[in-house]
N, C-alpha and C positions, 0 to 999 in steps of 0.2 A: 407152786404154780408154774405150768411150761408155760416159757414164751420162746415164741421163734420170730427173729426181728428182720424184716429181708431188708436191704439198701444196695445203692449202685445202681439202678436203673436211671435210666433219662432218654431225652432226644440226643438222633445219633444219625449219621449218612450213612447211606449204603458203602460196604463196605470197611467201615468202621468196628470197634472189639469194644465191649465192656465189660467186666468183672463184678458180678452179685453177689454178694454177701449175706450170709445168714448167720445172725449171731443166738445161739441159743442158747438160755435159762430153764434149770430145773429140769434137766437131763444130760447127759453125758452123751457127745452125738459120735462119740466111738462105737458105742455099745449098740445105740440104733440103725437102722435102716434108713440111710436119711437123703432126700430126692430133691428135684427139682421137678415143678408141673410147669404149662403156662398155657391159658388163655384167650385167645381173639376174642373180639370183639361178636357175637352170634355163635358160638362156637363151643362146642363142650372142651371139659378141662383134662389137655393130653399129658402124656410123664415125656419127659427133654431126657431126665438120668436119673441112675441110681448109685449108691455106694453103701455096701454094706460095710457090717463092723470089721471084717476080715480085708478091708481098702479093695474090694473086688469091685468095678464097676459093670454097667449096664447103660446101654442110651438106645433109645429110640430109632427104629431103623433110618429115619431120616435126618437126625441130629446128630449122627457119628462125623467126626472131622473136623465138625466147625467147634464144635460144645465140648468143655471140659472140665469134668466135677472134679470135685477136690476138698479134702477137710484138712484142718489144722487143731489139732488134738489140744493143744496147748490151750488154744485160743476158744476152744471151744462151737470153731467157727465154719459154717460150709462154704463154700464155694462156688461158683459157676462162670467159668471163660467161657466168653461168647466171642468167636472171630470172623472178621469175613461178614456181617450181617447183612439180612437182606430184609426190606423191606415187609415181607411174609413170616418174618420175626416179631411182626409188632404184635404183641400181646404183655397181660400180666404175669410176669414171673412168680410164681408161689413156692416156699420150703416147704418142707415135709419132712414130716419122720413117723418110722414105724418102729413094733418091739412087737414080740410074739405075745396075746393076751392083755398086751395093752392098746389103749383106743387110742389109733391113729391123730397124730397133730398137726395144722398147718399158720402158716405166717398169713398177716393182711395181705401179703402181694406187693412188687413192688413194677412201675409202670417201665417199659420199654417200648420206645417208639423209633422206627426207622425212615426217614423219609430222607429224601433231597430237598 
């Protein structure tokens, strides 16, 4: 059974960095294609990054700078540095992962909030 476990979210000032975690079960997130999404609040659900099995990334034209994916192979585990936050960050962060032929997976989400 996959599970994909996101953590690291919370309340945070503008301003402020946090690091999300995605620990994944019952796949090897080398192998896959594996992302970060996140959604506001009334808002459909956009992609932040991507990082394929070859360590190539992808970010969203307006997420480049601040945002930075990352996996640890050992650990089995993705990553996502968030710096610099702004208040128009606040949404739920979601994992992902993809594989050619296999059906797409994603995490509960985990909450990130920016206020003063």
């Amino acid at each position: 059974q996959v599970q994909l476990v996101e953590s690291g979210g919370g309340s945070v000032q503008p301003g402020g960095s946090l690091r999300l975690s995605c620990a994944a079960s019952g796949i090897i997130v080398s192998t896959y294609v594996m992302g970060w999404y996140r959604q506001a609040p009334g808002k459909q659900r956009d992609m932040v990054a991507l990082i394929s099995s070859d360590g190539s990334t992808n970010y969203a034209n307006s997420m480049e700078g601040r945002f930075t994916i990352s996996r640890d192979n050992a650990k089995n585990t993705l990553f996502l540095q968030i710096d610099s936050l702004k208040p128009e960050d606040t949404a739920v962060y979601y994992c992902y992962a993809r594989k050619h032929g296999v059906q797409p997976y994603w995490g509960q989400g985990t909450q990130v909030t920016v206020s003063s």
